[in-house]
N, C-alpha and C positions, 0 to 999 in steps of 0.2 A: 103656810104649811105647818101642820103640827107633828109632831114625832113623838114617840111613846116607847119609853125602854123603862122596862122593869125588872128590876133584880131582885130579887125575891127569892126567898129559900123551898119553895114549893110551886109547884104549880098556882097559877090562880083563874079562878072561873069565874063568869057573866064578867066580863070587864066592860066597861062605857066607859067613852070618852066625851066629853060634853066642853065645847066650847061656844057660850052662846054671849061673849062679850061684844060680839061686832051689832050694834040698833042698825034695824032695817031703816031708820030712818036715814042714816049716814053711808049705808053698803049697801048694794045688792049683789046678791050672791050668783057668781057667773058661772060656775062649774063646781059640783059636787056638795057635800052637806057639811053642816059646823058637828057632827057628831057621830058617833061609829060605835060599834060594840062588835065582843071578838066573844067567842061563848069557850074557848079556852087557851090559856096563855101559857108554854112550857117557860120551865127555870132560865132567866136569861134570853128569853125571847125578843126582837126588835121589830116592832112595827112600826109602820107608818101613815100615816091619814094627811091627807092637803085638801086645801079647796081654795078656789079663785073667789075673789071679791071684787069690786070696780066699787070706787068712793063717788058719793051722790055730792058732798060736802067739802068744803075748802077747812081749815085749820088743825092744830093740835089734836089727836086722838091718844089717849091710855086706854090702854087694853086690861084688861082683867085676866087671870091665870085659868086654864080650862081643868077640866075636873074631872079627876079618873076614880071610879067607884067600883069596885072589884070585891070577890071573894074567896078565901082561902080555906082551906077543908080543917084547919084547926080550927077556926074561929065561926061562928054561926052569924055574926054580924057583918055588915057587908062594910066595906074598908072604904076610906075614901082618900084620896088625894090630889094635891094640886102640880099643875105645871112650872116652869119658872117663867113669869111673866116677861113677854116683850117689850122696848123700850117704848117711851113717846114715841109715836110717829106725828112728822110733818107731811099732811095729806095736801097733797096740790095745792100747799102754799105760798105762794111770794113773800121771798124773801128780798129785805133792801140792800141795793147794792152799796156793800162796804166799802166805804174811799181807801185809797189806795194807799196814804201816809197815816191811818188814824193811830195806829200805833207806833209812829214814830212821834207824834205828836201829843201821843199819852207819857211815852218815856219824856219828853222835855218839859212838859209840864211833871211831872212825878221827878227829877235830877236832873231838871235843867240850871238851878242856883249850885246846885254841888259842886257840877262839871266846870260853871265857871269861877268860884272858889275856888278850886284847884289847878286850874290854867294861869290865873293870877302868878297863884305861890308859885308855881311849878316856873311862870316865864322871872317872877320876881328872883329865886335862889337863877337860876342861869344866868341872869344880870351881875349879879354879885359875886359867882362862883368865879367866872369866867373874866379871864385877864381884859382892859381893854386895848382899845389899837393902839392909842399914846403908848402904854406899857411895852407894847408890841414893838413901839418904831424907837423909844430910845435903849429899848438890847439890841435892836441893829445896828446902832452908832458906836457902841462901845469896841 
């Protein structure tokens, strides 16, 4: 679906909409057309234009921006603008299934020598810090 808001300080007239980024190679078009014209647009007007497609083809698609060409009673040349382009689309493609630990296994390759430098020092000072049992059993005797 495409949508068309124009904000504009006048009126604009013969407006087209042209979206002809989808190859018939890869789409066929299942309801309605890639392109519309409005023959006038008041200030702040919202339109709207959609149309069905069904993908003939499996992988990655980039879309290109559609194209709004319009014109406005100050200007004699006719205006043109672009959409804001839709992202990649993944068209009915398999995708592989992600094991279930890979990112745990990224973190231990990436800080897994850290964590055990640290476990060392950390159990080493506890050794040392910490009284032992002898210490412990002759303040009972006393």
């Amino acid at each position: 679906m495409t949508s068309l808001f124009l904000y504009i300080l006048r009126t604009a007239y013969d407006v087209s909409l042209t979206d002809e980024s989808w190859p018939e190679d890869a789409f066929d078009i299942i309801d309605g057309k890639t392109s519309n014209s409005w023959e006038r647009l008041d200030v702040g007007a919202l339109v709207s234009h959609s149309f069905e497609l069904e993908a003939k083809v499996k992988g990655k698609f980039h879309g290109a921006p559609a194209v709004v060409k319009y014109r406005v009673p100050t200007k004699a040349a006719l205006q043109e603008a672009y959409s804001t382009p839709i992202f990649p689309l993944d068209i009915l493609e398999d995708r592989p299934p992600e094991a279930k630990f890979d990112w745990a296994k990224r973190l231990l390759a990436k800080y897994g020598s850290l964590v055990s430098v640290i476990s060392i020092v950390s159990l080493f000072v506890y050794l040392v810090a910490s009284p032992s049992s002898a210490a412990k059993a002759n303040k009972k005797k006393r």
